[in-house]
C-alpha positions in Angstrom: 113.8 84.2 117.5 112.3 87.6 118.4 108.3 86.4 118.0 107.1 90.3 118.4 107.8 93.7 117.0 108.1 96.9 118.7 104.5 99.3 118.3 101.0 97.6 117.0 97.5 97.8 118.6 94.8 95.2 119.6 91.6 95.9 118.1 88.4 93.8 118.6 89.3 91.5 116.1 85.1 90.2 115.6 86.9 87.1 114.0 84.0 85.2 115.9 81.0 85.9 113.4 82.8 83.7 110.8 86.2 81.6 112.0 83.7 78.8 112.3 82.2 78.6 109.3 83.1 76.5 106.9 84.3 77.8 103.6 80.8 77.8 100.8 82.6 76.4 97.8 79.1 75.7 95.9 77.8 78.5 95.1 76.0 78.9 91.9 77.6 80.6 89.2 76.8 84.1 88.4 74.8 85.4 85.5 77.6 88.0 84.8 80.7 88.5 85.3 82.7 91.6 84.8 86.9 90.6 84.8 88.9 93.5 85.2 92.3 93.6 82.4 93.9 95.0 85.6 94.9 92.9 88.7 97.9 93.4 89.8 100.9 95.5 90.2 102.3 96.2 86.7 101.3 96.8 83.1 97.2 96.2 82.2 96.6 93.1 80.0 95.3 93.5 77.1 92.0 91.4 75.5 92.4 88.5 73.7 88.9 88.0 72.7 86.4 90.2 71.4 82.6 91.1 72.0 80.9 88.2 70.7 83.4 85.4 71.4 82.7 82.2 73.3 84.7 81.6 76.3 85.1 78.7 78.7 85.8 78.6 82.3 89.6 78.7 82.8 90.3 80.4 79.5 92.6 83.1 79.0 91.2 86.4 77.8 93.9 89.0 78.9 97.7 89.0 78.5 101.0 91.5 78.2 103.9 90.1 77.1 106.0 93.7 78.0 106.9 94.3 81.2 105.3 92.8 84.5 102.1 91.0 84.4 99.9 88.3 85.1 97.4 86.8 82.6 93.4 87.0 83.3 90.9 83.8 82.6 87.5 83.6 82.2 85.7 82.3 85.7 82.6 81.5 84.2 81.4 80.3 80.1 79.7 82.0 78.4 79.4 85.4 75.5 81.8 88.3 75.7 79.1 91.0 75.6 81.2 94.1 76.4 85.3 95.0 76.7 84.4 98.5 78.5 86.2 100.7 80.9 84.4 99.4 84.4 84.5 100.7 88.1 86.7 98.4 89.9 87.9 98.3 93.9 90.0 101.5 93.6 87.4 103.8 92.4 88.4 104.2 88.7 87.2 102.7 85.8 89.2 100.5 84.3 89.3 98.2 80.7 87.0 95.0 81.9 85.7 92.0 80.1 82.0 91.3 80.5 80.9 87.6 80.2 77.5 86.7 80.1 77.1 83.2 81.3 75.3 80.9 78.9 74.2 78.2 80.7 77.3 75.3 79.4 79.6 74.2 81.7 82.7 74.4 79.1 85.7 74.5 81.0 89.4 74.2 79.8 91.1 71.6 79.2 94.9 71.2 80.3 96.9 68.0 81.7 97.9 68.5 85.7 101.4 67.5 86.6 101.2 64.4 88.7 105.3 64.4 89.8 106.9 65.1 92.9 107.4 68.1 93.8 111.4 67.8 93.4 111.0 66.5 90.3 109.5 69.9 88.9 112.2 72.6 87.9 112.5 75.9 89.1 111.9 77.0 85.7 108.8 75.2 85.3 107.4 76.4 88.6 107.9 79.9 87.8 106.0 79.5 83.9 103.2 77.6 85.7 102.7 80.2 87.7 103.0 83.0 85.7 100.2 81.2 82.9 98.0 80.4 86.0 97.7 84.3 86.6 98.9 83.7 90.4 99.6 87.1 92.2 100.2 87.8 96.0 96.8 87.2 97.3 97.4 88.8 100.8 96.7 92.5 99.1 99.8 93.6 97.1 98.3 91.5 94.0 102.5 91.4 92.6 102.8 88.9 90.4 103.8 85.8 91.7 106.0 84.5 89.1 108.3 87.8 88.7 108.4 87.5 92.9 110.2 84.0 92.5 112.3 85.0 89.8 114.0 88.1 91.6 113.9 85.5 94.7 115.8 83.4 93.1 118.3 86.5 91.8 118.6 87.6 95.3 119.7 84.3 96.9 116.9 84.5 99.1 117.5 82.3 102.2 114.8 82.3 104.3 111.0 82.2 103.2 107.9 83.1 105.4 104.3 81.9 104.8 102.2 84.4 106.1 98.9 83.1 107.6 98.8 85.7 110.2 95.4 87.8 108.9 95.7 90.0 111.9 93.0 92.5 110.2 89.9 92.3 112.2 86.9 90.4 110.8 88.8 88.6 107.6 88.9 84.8 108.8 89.4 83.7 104.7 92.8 82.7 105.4 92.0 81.0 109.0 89.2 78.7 107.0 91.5 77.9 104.1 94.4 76.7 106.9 91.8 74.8 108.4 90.1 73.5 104.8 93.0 72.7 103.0 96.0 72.7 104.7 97.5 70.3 102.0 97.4 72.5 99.3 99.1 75.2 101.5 102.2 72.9 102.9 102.4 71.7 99.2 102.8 75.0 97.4 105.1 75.8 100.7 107.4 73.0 99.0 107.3 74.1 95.5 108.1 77.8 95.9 111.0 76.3 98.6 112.2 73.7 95.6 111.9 76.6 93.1 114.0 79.1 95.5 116.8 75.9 96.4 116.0 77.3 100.6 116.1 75.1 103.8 114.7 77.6 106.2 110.7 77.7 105.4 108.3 79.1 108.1 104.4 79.1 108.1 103.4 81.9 110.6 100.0 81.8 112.7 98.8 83.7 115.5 98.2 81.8 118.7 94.1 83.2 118.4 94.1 80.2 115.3 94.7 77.3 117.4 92.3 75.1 114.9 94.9 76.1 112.2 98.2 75.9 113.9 96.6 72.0 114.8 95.6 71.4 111.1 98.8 73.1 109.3 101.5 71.6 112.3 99.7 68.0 111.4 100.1 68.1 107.7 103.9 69.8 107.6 105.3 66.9 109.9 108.2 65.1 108.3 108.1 68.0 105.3 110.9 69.7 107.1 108.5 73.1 107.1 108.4 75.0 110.6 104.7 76.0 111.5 105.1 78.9 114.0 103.1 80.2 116.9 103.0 84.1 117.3 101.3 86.6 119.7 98.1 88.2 118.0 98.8 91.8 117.5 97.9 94.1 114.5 100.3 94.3 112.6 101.6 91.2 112.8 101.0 90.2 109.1 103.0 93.3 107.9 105.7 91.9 105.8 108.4 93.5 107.7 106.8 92.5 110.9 106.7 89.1 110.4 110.1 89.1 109.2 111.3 91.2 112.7 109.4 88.7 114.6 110.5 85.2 113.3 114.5 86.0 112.0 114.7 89.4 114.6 115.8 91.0 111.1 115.1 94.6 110.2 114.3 96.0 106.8 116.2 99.3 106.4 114.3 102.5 105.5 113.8 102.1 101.6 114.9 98.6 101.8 112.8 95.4 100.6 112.5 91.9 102.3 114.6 90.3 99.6 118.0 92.9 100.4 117.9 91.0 103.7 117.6 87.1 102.2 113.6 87.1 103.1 110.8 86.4 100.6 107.0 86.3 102.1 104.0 84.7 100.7 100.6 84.3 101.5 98.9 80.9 102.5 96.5 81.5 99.8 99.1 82.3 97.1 100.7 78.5 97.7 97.2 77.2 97.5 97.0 78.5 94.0 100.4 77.4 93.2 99.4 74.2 94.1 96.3 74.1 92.5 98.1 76.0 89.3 100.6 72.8 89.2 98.3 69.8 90.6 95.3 70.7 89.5 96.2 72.9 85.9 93.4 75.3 87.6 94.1 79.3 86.9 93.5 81.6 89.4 89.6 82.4 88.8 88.3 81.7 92.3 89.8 82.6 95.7 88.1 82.8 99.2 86.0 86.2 100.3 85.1 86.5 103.8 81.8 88.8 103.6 81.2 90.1 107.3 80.5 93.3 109.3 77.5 94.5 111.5 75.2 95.0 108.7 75.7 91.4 106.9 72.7 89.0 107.9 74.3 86.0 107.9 78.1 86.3 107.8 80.0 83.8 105.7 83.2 82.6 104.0 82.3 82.5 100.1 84.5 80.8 97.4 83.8 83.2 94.5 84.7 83.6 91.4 86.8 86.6 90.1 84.3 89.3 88.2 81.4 88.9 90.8 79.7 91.6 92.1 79.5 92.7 95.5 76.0 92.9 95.6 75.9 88.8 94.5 78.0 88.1 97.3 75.9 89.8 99.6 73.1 88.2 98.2 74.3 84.8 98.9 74.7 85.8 102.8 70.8 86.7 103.5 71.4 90.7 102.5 71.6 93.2 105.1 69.9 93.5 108.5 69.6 96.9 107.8 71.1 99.8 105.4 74.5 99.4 105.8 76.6 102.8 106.8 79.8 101.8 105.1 81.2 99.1 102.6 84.3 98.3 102.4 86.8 96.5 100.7 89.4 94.3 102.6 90.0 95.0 106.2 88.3 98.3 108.5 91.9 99.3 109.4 93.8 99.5 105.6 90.6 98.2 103.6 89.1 100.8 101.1 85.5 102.4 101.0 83.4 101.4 97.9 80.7 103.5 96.6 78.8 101.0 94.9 77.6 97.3 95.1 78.5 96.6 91.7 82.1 96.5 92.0 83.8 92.7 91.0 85.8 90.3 92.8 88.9 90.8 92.0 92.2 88.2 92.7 93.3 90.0 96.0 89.8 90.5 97.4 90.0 88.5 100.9 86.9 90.0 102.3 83.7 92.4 101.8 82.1 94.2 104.9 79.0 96.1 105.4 78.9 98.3 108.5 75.6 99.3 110.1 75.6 103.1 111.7 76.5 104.1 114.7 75.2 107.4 116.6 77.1 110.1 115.7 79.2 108.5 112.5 78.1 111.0 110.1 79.5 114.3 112.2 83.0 113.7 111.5 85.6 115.7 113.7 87.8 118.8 111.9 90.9 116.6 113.0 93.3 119.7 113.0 94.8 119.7 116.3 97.3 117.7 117.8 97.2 117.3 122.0 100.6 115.9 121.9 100.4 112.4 123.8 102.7 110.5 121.8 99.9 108.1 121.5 101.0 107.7 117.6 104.8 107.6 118.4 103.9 104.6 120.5 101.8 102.2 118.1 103.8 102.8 115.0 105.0 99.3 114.3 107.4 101.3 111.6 108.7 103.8 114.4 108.0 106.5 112.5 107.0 110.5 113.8 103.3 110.5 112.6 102.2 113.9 114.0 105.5 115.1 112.7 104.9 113.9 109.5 100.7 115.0 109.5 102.0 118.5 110.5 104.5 118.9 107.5 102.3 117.2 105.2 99.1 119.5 105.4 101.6 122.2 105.4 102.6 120.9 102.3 106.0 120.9 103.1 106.8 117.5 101.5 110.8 117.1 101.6 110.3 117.5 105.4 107.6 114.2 105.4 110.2 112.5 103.4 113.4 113.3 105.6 111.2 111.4 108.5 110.7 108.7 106.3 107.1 109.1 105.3 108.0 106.7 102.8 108.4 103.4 105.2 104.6 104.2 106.3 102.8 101.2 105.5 99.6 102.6 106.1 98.4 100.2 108.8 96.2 102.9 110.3 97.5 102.4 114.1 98.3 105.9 114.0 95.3 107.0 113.7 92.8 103.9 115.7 94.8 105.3 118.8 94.7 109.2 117.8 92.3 111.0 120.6 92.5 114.0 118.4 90.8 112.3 115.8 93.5 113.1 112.9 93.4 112.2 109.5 97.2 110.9 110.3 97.2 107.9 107.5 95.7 110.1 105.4 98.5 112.6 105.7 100.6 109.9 104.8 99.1 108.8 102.4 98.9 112.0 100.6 102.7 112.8 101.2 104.1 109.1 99.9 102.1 110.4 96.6 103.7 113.8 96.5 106.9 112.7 96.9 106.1 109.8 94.3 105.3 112.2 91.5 108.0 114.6 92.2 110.6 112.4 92.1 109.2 111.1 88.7 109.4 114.9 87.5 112.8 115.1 88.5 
């Protein structure tokens, strides 16, 4: 066992302002919602209903059967009063059902499986999930079903639960380690039955000791390894956590699977164990809602389709205007523009920043002082002022010959950068390049 990886940073994680408070799972349910067709990685769904319908809470109202997808339910009942294109999370509008809630408390109505969890097949597992709408909920949003069938292609042999959430201020995965361990050790054991593996590891950092206690409890006798490792950002990158617990390395342009290593979020075997025990869909998942701004800092269960500006709502507003909002964490999260962006399945947190002197005068960023700083921190050892000076030259085959490609945009780069460079940026810009060029070709 390796238990680190070469590179990463330590940030001020501000974990404190919500790691103690206890998950709000009673929150009233919104007046609107608007449910984006598109949540994960693949094809859009398309509507099943149509303006005017009735829906209840668990119904599905979006679906693809070509290529990969993952079905969308209804979170609250209620009218369909709009299928429009919407802003969602990425800043583009996108085709969204809008459900006005009407007051009932309709909900659907489907027969949980009550078996052990050996008793279930692979097979079943995998169209459970897939009908539940379960994607990965630790950001990539890829289907979860489609994961365990190629999985199960592979012959994966080892598989890693990732509770690490080593992004500053998110605590929505500590809480739910803490809440309901069960449902995370349990799903741990069906996605193990459904991939026939032994070796099954759930991986905290040692700054969760309330979790490791909880999850360490609950696993004894299940035969599933809960692991201590060092806090250090990135330690929740997929190919991190598989360097530190198997000492394994994922070749350039390589996936976790060509090595006989699958990874899922603890919050992705809740839902497969809520999909399966409790015939729930994925309409609901936990948002931390945090940041200097945010009044009174809080872990929300929300449904999918509310707005931001509900969510910060619930948590007293903002002590004053905030300078930033951003989606997911400050080091890979993404800027939003407006307050009515939805909830979507792989929203773990929401954070409103309050300015600082000086944020609005943002450096030029064009010249490198040559410390090696970057070199250093790059948990992917990659050449990121290399890289940054071919890519604003636009000189694109050079980025990808250094392997701009394996950048997973963790932002160490540029937290460490004196200079001040728009480093992830760069590579961000380059990956796309490269992307549509080699789509041309």
């Amino acid at each position: 066992m390796a238990f680190s990886f070469r590179g990463g940073i330590h940030p001020d994680y501000q974990k404190e302002r919500t790691a103690a408070s206890v998950i709000v799972s009673n929150l009233p349910q919104p007046e609107t919602v608007v449910i984006p067709l598109s949540q994960h990685i693949g094809v859009p769904c398309q509507p099943l209903v149509k303006v005017g319908d009735r829906v209840v809470e668990g119904q599905k109202i979006g679906d693809c059967q070509e290529g990969l997808c993952a079905p969308i339910h209804a979170s609250i009942p209620g009218i369909v009063k709009a299928i429009e294109p919407r802003w969602n999370v990425s800043g583009i509008k996108v085709l969204s059902v809008v459900i006005e809630n009407d007051g009932t408390n309709g909900q659907i109505e489907i027969e949980p499986y009550t078996g052990e969890v050996t008793d279930v097949t692979p097979d079943q597992i995998i169209a459970l999930a897939r009908e539940a709408g379960i994607v990965g909920m630790g950001g990539a949003a890829f289907p979860l079903h489609a994961k365990l069938r190629t999985a199960i292609d592979r012959k994966v042999t080892s598989v890693i639960i990732n509770g690490c959430e080593c992004e500053p201020f998110i605590t929505a995965d500590h809480r739910a380690m803490v809440e309901y361990p069960r449902f995370i050790v349990t799903g741990a054991e069906l996605i193990r039955h459904c991939l026939g593996v032994d070796d099954v590891v759930i991986c905290v950092e040692d700054n969760k000791p309330d979790a490791l206690a909880t999850l360490r409890a609950t696993a004894d006798g299940t035969g599933i390894t809960v692991l201590e490792l060092p806090t250090k950002y990135p330690q929740g990158g997929e190919k991190q956590l598989i360097r530190a617990v198997t000492g394994r390395e994922v070749p350039p342009g390589k996936l976790p699977m060509d090595i006989g290593c699958a990874v899922f979020n603890v919050d992705t075997c809740a839902s497969l164990y809520r999909a399966i025990y409790r015939a729930q869909p994925l309409i609901k998942r936990v948002v931390t809602v945090s940041g200097s701004a945010v009044a009174n800092p809080a872990n929300l269960l929300a449904r999918i389709g509310t707005s931001y500006r509900e969510l910060f709502r619930h948590c007293g507003g903002f002590t004053e205007e905030p300078y930033k909002i951003v989606t997911g964490g400050p080091m890979m999260g993404t800027a939003q523009h407006s307050l009515d962006i939805p909830v979507v399945k792989n929203t773990s947190s929401l954070l409103a920043f309050a300015p600082r002197g000086g944020e609005e005068a943002f450096p030029d960023g064009d010249t490198c002082i040559r410390c090696g700083r970057c070199v250093s921190v790059c948990p992917m050892r990659l050449q990121p002022t290399k890289i940054y000076e071919n890519a604003v030259l636009d000189r694109f085959s050079e980025c990808a010959a250094l392997n701009v490609q394996d950048c997973i945009e963790c932002g160490c780069c540029a937290y460490v950068c004196p200079a001040k460079l728009y480093l992830v940026q760069a590579m961000r810009m380059a990956k796309s390049q490269i992307s549509r060029e080699g789509a041309k070709k």
